[in-house]
Phi, psi and omega in degrees: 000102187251140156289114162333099177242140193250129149262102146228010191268145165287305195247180188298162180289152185226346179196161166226178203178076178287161178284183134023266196283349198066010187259000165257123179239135181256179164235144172258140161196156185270048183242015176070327183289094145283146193234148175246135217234117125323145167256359155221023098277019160064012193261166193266094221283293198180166151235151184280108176271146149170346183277155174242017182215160164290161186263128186253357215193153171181156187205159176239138195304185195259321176273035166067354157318292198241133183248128169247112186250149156256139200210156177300337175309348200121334207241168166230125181244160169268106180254157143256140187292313203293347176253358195048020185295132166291126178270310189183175187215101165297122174242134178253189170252017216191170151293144190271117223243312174239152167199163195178105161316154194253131172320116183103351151076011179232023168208163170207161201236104194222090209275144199246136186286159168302136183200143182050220151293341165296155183234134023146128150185173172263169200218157179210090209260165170248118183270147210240140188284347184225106187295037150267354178291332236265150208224141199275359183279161168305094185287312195220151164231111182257154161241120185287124189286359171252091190287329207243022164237140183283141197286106123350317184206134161216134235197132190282161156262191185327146166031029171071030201223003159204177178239161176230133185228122175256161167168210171311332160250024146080027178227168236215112161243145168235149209231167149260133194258001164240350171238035181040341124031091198292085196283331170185158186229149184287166165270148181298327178302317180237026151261194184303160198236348160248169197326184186214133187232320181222167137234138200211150190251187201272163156292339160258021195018030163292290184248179197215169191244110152241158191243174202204143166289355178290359169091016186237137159234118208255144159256111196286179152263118224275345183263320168293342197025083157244150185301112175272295177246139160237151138298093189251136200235159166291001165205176180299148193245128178298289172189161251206139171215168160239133178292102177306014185219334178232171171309011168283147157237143160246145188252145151222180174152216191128149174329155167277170226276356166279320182273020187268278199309352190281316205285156152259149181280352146263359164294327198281131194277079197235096199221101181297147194254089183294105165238163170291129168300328198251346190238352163078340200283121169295123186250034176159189178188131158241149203265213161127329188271154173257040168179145139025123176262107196263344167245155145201155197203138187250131166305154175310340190253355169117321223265343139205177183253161167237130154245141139226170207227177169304354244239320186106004241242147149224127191255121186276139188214098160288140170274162174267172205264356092005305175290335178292009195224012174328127171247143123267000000 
């Protein structure tokens, strides 16, 4: 399995995202440009200008039209993919920290960082099918009850009828999404003991995937938020993906990025970690990034994947035809 490696980010990578069909893979990095990737030769199609901050977040319409990024600038900006045009820009007062469409591509979910007297929340917009319509208020805002700690990841559930949110004060809340309504929080016992950094659900949104600096990765029940699996890995974890196609999940991660430049660089364990979903057990790993792995995302059809790292680097990995025959 040799990897493909795209250089087109300056600073480290911060999300990856494939569409739909699998055949686009977009990128985040805090060098302000998402770039747009063949996903199955890596070349590079093109990018979006217009954020001044790095960008942390981005989700894509389900026909592949429309790009939404979050970015430190301030802003949630609206693209068109095939023109790199900017459609429209949601200005918060904070950094825009997640972002995420809703089945059906006519709402979006978009959490703003604590900054200043603001305090941490989630935003929920109506994206208007024809973006001269399209209007920068708010339909629903939940406030996060730990305000002055930051949301990471906020994400729709089933059928749109609730968000599930994660972040710094490591608890997992779900929400409603038509009285706004905290409906329900992981518990301390058996949940993460440190920041919560990514999330990502299954395809049938029945459970969903979070990774943690606690050196964990848990798979939850998206309607129970009940604990299903945990992962436990030797360093901190970034971020986290699931395989649509065999029983895997991948961890990525590494020392944090302050404590990246002190080290050699083969100390740093920067490696995505391939485990069984159901026996929790680790079955491979591929290395190859020199920092910290900050993104990952599996294409939609299984057969392969993206990392990017602190490094600047995304790295594309077809799988052999061997990994589909893993025995534990």
């Amino acid at each position: 399995m040799r990897p493909i490696l795209m250089k087109g980010h300056e600073r480290p990578l911060t999300f990856l995202r494939y569409n739909r069909d699998g055949d686009l893979l977009f990128s985040c990095a805090k060098d302000h440009t998402p770039t747009l990737w063949f996903a199955d030769n890596g070349e590079r199609l093109g990018t979006y200008r217009g954020h001044n901050g790095a960008v942390w977040c981005c989700d894509i319409s389900r026909d592949s039209s429309r790009l939404i990024t979050g970015s430190a600038d301030q802003t949630a900006k609206l693209w068109d993919v095939k023109s790199g045009k900017q459609l429209f820009s949601f200005k918060f007062g904070s950094p825009a920290r997640s972002v995420d469409f809703a089945v059906g591509d006519q709402l979006a979910v978009i959490t703003s960082d604590p900054f200043m007297e603001r305090t941490s929340a989630i935003h929920v917009k109506r994206i208007a099918e024809d973006p001269e319509d399209q209007i920068g208020d708010s339909v629903l805002v939940l406030e996060s009850p730990e305000g002055r700690k930051r949301i990471n990841r906020a994400v729709w559930g089933p059928l749109n009828q609730t968000i599930v949110s994660g972040g710094e004060d490591a608890v997992i809340r779900i929400w409603d999404t038509e009285t706004g309504k905290l409906l329900n929080e992981s518990n301390e016992e058996v949940g993460h003991k440190k920041t919560i950094t990514s999330l990502c659900k299954a395809d049938d949104d029945s459970h969903f995937l979070t990774g943690s600096l606690d050196k964990t990765a848990k798979l939850w029940d998206m309607r129970t938020l009940t604990l299903i699996k945990t992962y436990t890995t030797g360093v901190p974890v970034n971020a986290v993906a699931m395989s649509p196609l065999l029983n895997h999940v991948v961890l990525g991660g590494g020392q944090d990025a302050s404590a990246v430049t002190t080290t050699d660089h083969r100390a740093g364990k920067f490696e995505a970690k391939f485990y069984d979903k159901i026996l929790q057990e680790e079955i491979g790993g591929v290395k190859g990034h020199f920092g910290p792995i900050n993104a990952l995302a599996f294409n939609p059809d299984g057969k392969s994947f993206s990392s990017g790292g602190e490094d600047g680097y995304v790295r594309l990995h077809h799988f052999d035809s061997d990994y589909f025959n893993i025995k534990i």
